[in-house]
N, C-alpha and C positions, 0 to 999 in steps of 0.2 A: 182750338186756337183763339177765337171770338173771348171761353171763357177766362182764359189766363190775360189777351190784352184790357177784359172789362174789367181784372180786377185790378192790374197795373193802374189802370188810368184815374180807379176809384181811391187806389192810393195815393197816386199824385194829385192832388187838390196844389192848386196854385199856389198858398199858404206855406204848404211842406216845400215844396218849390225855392220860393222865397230865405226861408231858413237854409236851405240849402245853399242858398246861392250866397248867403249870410255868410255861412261858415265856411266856405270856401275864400271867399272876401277876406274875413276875419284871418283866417291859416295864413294867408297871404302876406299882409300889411304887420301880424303878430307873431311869425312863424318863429324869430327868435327867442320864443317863451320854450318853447320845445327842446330848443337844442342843447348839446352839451357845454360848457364853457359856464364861467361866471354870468349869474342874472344878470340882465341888462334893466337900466332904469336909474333913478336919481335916488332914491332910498330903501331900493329892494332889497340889499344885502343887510341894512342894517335889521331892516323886517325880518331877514329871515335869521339873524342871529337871535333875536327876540323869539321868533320860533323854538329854534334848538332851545333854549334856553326855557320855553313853557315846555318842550317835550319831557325836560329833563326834570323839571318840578313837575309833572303830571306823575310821572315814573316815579316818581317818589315817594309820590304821596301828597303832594303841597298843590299850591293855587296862587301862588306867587314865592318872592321870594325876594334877597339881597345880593344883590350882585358887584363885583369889586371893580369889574372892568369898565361899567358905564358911567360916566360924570363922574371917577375918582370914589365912587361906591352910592348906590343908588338903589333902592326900592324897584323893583321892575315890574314894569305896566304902569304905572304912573300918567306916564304923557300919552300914551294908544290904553285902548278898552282892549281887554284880551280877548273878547268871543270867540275874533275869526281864527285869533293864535289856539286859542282852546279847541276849535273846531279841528280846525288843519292837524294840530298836536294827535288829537282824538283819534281822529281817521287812523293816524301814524301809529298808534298805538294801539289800535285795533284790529289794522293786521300784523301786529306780531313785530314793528319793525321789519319785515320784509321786503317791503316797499322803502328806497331811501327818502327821505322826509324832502329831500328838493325836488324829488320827481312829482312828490304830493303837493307841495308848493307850488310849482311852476303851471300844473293841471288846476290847481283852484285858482291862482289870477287868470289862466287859460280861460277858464269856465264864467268867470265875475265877469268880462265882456260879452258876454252870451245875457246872463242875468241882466245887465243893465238895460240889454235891447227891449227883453224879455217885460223888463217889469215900467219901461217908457209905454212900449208896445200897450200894456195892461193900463196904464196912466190916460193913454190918449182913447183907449176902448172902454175905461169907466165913466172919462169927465166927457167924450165930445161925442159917442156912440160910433156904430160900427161903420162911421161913413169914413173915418180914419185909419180903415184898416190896414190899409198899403202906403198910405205918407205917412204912420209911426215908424215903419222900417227905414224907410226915405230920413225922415229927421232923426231916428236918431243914430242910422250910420255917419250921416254929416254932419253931428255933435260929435262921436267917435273920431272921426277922422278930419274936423277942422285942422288945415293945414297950419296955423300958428299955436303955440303955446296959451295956451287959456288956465293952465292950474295955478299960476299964480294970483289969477284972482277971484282963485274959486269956481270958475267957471267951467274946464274942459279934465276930461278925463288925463 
């Protein structure tokens, strides 16, 4: 018995803890990324028509493309960098289309709030050493979740 609680406890480092409590947090306050119904958000939909639309020039054969529906006929990818459309498409197209491409979508912004803690976390543990270990999660859940709107000026997620 001793051995199975020593190795529990060896597992749970505070840290794994911490994420944990993260992403319970996070499922919470973001849980409508998950669900069924149209994406929520200010220009998610139109992201993700951008999407469809890289899935369908990947499938093709192409890397962009013209399209007649956006701005009366338009060059597509112009105004966004395709990477994370290329990515997302990639995934989509790698298992076979099996997976519908908004379930892929919805799990990769799901996952970009994880990434942001991730890589603040990493920011405040290269530039100010490990004495920041536990206020990088602190700061930058209350960057994530400042209660006023900050994207319009650049500022909040």
């Amino acid at each position: 018995m001793r051995f199975w609680l020593a190795k529990i406890k060896s597992y749970c480092d505070s840290e794994k803890l911490v994420w944990l409590l993260i992403f319970f947090i996070v499922l919470w306050k973001f849980g409508g990324l998950l669900q069924g119904g149209l994406l929520p958000g200010w220009d998610t939909m139109p992201h993700y028509y951008g999407l469809e639309q890289m899935a369908k020039f990947l499938s093709a054969g192409h890397w962009t493309g013209y399209n007649m529906q956006w701005f009366g006929g338009f060059p597509m990818f112009d105004f966004y960098a395709p990477l994370v459309l290329t990515t997302i498409a990639s995934i989509y197209l790698a298992l076979f289309k099996l997976v519908p491409l908004v379930i892929i979508y919805r799990l990769f912004i799901f996952a970009s709030i994880f990434f942001f803690v991730w890589t603040f976390r990493f920011f405040c543990l290269t530039y100010f050493g490990n004495k920041t270990k536990y206020t990088s999660f602190i700061l930058a859940l209350a960057f994530l979740f400042y209660p006023k709107l900050l994207a319009n000026y650049g500022l909040g997620a």
